[in-house]
VOBA-1610 file (N, C-alpha, C; in pm, whole numbers, padded with zeros to 5 digits, always signed):
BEGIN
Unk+08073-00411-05099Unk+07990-00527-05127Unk+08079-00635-05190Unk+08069-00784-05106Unk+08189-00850-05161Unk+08083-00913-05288Unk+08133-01032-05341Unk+08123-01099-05463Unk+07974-01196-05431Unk+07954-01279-05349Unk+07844-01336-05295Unk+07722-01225-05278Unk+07750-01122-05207Unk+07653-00989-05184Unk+07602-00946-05361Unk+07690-00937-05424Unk+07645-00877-05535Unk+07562-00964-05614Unk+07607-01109-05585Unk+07516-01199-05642Unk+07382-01213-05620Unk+07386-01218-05507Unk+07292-01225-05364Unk+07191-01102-05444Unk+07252-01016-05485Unk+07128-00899-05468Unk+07063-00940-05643Unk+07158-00939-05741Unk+07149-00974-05870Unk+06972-01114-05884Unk+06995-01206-05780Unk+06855-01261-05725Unk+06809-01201-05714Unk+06781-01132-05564Unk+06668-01036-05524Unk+06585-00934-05635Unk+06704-00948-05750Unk+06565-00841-05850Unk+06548-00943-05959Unk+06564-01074-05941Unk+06519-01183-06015Unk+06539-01243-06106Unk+06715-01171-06151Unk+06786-01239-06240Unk+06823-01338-06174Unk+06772-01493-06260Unk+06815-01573-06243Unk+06854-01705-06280Unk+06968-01782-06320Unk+07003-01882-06412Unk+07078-01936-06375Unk+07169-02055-06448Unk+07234-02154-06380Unk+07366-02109-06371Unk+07408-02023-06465Unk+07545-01965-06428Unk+07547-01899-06277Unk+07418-01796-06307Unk+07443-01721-06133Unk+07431-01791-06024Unk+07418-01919-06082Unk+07363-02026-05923Unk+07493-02115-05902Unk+07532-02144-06035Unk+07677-02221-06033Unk+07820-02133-05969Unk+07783-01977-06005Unk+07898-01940-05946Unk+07847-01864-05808Unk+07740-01828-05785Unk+07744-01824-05628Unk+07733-01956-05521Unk+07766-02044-05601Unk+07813-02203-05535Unk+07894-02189-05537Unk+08032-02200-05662Unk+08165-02165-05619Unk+08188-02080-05517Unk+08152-01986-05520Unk+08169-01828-05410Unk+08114-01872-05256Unk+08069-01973-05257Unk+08014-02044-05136Unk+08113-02093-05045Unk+08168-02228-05116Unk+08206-02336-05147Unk+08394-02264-05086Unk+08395-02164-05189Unk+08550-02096-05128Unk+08517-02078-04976Unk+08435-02010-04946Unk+08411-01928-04801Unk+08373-02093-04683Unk+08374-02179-04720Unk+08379-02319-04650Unk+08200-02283-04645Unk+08151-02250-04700Unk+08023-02283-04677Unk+07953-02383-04755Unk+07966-02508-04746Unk+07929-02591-04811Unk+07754-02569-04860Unk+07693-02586-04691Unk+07500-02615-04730Unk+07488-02509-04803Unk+07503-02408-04787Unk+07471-02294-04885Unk+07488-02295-05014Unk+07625-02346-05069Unk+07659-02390-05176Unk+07585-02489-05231Unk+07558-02569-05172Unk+07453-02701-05219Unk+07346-02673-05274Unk+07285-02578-05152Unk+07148-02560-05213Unk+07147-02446-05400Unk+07265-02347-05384Unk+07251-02279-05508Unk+07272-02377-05631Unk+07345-02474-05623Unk+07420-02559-05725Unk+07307-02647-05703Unk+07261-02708-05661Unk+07081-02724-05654Unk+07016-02721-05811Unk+07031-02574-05748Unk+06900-02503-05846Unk+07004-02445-05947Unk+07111-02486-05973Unk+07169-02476-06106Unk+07156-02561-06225Unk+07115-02721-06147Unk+07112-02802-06223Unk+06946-02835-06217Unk+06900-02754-06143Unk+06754-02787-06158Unk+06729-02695-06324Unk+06773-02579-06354Unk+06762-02487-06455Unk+06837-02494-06535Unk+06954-02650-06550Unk+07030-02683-06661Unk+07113-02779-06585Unk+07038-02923-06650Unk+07052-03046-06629Unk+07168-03095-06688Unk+07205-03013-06778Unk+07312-03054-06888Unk+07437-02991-06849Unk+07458-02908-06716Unk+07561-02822-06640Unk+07679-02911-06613Unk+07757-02964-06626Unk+07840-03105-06612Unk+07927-03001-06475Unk+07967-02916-06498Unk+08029-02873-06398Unk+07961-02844-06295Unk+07842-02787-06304Unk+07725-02747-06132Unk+07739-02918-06115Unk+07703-02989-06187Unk+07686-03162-06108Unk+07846-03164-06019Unk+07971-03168-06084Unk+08068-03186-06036Unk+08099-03092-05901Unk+08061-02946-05921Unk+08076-02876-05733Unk+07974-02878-05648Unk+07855-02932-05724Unk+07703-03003-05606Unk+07768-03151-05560Unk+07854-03228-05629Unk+07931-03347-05545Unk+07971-03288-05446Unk+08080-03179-05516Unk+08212-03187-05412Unk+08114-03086-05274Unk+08022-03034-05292Unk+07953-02931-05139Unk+07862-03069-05081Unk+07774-03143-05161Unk+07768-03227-05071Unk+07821-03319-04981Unk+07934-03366-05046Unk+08045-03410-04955Unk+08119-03374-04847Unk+08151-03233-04851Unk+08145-03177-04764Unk+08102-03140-04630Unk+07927-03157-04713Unk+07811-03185-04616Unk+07798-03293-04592Unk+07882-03379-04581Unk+07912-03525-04519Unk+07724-03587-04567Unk+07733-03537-04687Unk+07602-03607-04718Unk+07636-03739-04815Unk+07761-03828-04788Unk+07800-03898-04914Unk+07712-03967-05035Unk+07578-04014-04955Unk+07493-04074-05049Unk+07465-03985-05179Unk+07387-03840-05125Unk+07369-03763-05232Unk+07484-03711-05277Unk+07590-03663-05251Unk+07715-03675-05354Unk+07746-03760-05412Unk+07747-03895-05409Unk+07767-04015-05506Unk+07657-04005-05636Unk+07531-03945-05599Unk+07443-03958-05648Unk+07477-03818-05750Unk+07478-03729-05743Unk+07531-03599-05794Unk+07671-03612-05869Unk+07705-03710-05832Unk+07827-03733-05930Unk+07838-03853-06056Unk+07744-03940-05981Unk+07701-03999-06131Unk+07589-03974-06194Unk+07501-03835-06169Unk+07417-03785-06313Unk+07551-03666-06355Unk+07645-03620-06306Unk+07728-03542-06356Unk+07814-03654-06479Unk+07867-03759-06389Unk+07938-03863-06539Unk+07876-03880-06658Unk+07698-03902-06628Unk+07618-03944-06755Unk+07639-03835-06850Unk+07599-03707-06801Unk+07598-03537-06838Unk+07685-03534-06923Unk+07785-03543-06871Unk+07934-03549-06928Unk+07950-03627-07011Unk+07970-03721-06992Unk+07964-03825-07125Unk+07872-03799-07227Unk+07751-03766-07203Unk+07665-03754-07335Unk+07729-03649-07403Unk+07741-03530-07319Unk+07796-03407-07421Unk+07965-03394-07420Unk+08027-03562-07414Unk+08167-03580-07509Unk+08308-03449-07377Unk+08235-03441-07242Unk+08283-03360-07175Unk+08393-03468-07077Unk+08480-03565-07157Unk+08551-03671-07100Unk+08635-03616-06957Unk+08707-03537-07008Unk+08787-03478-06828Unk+08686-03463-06745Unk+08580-03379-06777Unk+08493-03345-06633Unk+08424-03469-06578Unk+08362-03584-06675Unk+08332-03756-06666Unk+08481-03793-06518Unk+08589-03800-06594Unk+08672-03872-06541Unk+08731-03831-06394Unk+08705-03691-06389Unk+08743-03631-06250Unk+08641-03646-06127Unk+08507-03668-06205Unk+08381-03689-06128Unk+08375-03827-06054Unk+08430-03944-06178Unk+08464-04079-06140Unk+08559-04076-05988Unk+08682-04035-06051Unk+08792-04013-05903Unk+08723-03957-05812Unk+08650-03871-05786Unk+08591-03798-05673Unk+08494-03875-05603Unk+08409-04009-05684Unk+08257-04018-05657Unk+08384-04184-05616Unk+08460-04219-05659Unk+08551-04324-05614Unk+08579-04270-05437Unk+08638-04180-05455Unk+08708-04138-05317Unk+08600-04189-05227Unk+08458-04104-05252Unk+08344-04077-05186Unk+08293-04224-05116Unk+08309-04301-05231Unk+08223-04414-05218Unk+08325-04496-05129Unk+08462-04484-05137Unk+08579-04549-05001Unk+08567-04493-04851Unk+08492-04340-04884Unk+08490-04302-04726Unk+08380-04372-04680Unk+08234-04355-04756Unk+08173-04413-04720Unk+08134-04517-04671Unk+08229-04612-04712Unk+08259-04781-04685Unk+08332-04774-04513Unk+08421-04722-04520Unk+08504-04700-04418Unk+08422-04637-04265Unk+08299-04538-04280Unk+08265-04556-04226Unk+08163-04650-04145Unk+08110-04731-04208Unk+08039-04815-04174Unk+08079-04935-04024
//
């Protein structure tokens, strides 16, 4: 049983919180599965709004998911997050990322 499976089942008997949702997003997210990832990191920050890091890898899977709007959007309630709780690197890496985002997006137009 790999690492996602064990998570996977750790749900099924209904443990469930924003860590187990944040890191079976990471565990997603490695395996190139972005939508999947999205949706757990989702509901990481649906069950802890204050997650500065689930905001920062719900950017980077939506982006992925060539969804740029809602990654721009996921990356600046991650800056606010961050900033309120004094979390300046994770703010400033979110900025560069939600920067990148917002140049592809232009570009495609």
């Amino acid at each position: 049983m790999d690492m996602i499976e064990r998570f996977e089942a750790m749900l099924a008997t209904g443990q469930d919180n924003a860590l187990l949702r944040f890191t079976l997003g990471g565990a997603y997210l490695k395996q190139g599965r972005a939508r999947e990832a999205a949706g757990h990191l989702r509901e990481a920050v649906a069950l802890d709004g204050r997650y500065s890091a689930a905001w920062k890898l719900l950017g980077r899977a939506l982006g992925e998911c060539e969804d740029v709007e809602a990654a721009i959007a996921a990356y600046d309630r991650g800056i606010e997050v961050a900033e309120a709780r004094g979390d300046k690197q994770a703010a400033k890496e979110m900025a560069v990322f939600r920067k990148r985002l917002a140049r592809r997006g232009v570009e495609r137009k």
